[in-house]
Residue frames as a rotation matrix with the C-alpha (Angstrom) as fourth column:
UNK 1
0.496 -0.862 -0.104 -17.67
0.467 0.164 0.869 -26.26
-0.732 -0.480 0.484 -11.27
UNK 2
0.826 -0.327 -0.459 -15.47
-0.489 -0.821 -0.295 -23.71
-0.281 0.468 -0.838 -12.89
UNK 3
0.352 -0.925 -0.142 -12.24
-0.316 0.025 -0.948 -25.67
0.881 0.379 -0.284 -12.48
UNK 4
0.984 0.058 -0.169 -9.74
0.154 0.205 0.967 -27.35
0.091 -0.977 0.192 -10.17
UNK 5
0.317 -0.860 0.400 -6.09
-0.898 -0.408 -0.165 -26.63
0.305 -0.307 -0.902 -8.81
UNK 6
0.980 -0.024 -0.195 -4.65
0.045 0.994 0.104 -29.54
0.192 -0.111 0.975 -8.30
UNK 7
0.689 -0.683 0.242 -1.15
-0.624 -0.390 0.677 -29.11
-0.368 -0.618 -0.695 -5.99
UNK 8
0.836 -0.479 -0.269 1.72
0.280 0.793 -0.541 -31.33
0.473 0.377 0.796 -7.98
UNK 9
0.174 -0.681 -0.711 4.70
0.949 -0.076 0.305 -30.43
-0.262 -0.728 0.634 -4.95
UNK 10
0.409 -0.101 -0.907 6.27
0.207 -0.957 0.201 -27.03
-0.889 -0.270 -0.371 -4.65
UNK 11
-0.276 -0.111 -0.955 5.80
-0.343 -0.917 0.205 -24.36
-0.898 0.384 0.215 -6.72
UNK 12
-0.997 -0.058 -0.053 4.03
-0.076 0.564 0.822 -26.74
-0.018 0.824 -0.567 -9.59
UNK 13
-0.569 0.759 0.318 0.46
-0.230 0.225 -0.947 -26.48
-0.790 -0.612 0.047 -10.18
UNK 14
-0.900 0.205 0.385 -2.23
0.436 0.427 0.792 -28.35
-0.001 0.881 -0.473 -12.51
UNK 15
-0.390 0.789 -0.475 -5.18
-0.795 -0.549 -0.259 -26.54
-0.465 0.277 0.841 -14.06
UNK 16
-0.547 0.508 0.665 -8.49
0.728 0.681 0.078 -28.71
-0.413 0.527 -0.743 -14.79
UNK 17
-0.692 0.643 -0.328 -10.73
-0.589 -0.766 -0.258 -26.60
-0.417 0.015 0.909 -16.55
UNK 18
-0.091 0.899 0.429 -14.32
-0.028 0.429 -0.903 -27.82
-0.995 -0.094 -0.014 -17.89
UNK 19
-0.689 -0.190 0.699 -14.89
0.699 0.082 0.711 -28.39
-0.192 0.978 0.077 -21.09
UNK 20
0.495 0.857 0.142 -17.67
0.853 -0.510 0.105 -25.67
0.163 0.069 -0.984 -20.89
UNK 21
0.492 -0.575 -0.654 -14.75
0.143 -0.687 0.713 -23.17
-0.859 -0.444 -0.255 -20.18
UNK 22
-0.137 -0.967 0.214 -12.75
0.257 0.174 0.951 -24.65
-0.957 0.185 0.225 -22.17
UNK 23
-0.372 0.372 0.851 -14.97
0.918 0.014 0.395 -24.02
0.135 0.928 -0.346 -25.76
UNK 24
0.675 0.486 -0.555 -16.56
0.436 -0.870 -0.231 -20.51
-0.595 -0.086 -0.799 -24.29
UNK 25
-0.015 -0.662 0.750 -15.54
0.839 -0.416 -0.351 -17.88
0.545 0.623 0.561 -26.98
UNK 26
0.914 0.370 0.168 -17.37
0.205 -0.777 0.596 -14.80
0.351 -0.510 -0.786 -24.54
UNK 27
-0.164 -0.942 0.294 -14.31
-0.171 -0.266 -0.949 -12.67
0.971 -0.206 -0.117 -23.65
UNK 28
0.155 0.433 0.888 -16.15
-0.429 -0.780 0.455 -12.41
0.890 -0.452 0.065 -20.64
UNK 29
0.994 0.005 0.108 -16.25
-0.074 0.754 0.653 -15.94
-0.078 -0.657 0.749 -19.02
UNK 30
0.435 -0.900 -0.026 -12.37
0.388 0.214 -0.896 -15.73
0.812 0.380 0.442 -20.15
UNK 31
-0.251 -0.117 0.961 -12.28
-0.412 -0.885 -0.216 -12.72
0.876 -0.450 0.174 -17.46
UNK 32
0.595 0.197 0.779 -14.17
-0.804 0.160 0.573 -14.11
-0.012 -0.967 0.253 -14.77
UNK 33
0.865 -0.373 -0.335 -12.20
0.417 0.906 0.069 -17.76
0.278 -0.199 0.940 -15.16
UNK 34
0.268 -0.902 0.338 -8.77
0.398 -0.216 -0.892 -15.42
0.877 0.374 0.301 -14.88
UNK 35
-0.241 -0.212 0.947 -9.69
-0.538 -0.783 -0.312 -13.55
0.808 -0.585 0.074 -11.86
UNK 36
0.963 0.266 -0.033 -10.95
-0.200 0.794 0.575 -17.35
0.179 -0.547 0.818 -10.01
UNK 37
0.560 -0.680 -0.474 -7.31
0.593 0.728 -0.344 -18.70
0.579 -0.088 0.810 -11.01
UNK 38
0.066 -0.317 0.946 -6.05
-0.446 -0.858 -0.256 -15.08
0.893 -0.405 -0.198 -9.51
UNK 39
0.485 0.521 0.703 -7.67
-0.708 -0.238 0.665 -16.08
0.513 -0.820 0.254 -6.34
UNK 40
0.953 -0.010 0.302 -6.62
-0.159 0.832 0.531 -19.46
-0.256 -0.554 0.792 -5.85
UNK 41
0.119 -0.993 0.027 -2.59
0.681 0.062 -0.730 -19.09
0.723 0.105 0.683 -7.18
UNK 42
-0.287 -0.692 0.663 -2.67
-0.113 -0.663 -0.740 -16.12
0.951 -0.287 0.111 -4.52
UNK 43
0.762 0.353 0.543 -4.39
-0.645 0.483 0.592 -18.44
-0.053 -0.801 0.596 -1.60
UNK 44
0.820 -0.457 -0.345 -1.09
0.477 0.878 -0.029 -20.62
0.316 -0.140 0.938 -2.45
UNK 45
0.197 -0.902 0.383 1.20
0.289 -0.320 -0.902 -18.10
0.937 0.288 0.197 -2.33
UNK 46
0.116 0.180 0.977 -0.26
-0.891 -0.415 0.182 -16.89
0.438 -0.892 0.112 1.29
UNK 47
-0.815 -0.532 0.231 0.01
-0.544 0.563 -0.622 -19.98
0.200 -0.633 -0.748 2.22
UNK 48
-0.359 0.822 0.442 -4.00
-0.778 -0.001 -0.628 -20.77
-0.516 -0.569 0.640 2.52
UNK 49
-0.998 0.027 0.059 -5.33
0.048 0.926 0.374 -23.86
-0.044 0.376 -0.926 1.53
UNK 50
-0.052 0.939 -0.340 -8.84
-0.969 -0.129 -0.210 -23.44
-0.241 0.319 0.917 -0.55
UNK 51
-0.698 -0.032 0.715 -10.69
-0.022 1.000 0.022 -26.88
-0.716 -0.001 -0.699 -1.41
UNK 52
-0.948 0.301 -0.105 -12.63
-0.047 0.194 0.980 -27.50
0.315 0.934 -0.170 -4.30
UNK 53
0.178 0.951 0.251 -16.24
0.673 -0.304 0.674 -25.74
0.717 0.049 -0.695 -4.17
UNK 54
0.690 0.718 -0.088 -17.58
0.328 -0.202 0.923 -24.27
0.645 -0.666 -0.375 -1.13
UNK 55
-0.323 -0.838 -0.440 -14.75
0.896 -0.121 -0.428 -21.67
0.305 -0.532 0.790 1.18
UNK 56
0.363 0.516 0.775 -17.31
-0.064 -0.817 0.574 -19.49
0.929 -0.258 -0.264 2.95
UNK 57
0.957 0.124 -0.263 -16.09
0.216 0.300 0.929 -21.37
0.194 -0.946 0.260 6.08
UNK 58
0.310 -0.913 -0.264 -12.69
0.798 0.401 -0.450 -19.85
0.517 -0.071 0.853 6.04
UNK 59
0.288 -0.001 -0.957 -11.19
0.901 -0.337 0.272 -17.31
-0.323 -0.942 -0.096 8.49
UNK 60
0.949 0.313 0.018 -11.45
0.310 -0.926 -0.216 -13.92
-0.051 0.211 -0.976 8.20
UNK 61
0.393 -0.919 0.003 -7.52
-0.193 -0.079 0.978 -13.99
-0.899 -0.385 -0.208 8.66
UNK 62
-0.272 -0.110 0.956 -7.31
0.501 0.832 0.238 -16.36
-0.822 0.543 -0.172 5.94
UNK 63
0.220 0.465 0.858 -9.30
0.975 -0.081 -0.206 -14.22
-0.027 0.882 -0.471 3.68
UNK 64
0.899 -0.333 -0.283 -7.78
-0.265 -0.931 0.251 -11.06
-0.347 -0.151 -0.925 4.64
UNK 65
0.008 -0.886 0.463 -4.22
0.104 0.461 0.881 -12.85
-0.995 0.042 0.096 3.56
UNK 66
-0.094 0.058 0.994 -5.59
0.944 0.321 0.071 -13.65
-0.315 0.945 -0.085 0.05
UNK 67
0.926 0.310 0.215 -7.72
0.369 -0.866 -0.337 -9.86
0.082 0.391 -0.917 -0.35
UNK 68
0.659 -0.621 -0.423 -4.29
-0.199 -0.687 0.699 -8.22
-0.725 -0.376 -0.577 1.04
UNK 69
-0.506 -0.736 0.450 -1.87
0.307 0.334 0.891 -9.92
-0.806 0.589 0.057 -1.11
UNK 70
-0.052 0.274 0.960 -4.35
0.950 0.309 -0.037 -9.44
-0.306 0.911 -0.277 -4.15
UNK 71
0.945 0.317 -0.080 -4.62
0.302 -0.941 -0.154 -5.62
-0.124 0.122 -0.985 -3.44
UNK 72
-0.011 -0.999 -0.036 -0.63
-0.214 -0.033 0.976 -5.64
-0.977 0.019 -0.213 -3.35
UNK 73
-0.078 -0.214 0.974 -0.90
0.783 0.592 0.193 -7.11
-0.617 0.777 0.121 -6.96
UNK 74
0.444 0.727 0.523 -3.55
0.888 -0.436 -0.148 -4.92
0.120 0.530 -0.839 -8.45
UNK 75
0.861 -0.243 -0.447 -1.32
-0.069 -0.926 0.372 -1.95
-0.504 -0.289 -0.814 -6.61
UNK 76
-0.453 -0.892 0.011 2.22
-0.003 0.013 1.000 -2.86
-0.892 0.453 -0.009 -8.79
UNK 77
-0.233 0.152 0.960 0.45
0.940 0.288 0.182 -3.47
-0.249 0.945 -0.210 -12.02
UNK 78
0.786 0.615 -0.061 -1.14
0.617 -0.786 0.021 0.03
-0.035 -0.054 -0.998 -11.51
UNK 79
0.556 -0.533 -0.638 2.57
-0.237 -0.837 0.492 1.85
-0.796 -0.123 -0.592 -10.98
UNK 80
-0.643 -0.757 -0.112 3.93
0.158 -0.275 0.948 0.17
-0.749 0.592 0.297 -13.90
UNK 81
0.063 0.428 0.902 1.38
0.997 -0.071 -0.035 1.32
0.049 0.901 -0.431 -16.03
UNK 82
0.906 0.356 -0.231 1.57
0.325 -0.932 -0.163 4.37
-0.273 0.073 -0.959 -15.09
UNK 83
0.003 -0.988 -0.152 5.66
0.298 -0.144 0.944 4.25
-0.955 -0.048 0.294 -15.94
């Protein structure tokens, strides 16, 4: 278990992280733990409701909501760097 999201009403949200996260110096596991919370703060904003582990069983709608919205990020960060 990487972590959990924990919903505290609108627009509030709590971060558990492991204590195996939490001590990792590896820039890397910093990276991958940044681009999980990515996922799941832009599965709230779409509206989609991810559950803690296992979210192979969600709809291709559902996951087209999150990928779309995340390619919309990844596409602003990209024009203001390029400002």
């Amino acid at each position: 278990m990487l972590g959990r999201i924990y919903s505290k009403g609108k627009g509030a949200y709590v971060l558990y992280v492991t204590a195996f996260w939490m001590n990792s110096n590896d820039a890397r596991w910093l990276l991958l733990f940044k681009f999980i919370l990515n996922i799941f703060l832009t599965a709230i904003e779409v509206g989609v409701n991810l559950k803690d582990g296992y979210n192979g069983d969600i709809s291709a709608k559902d996951a087209g909501k999150i990928g779309g919205q995340m390619v919309k990020k990844m596409i602003a960060e990209a024009e203001r760097n390029m400002k």
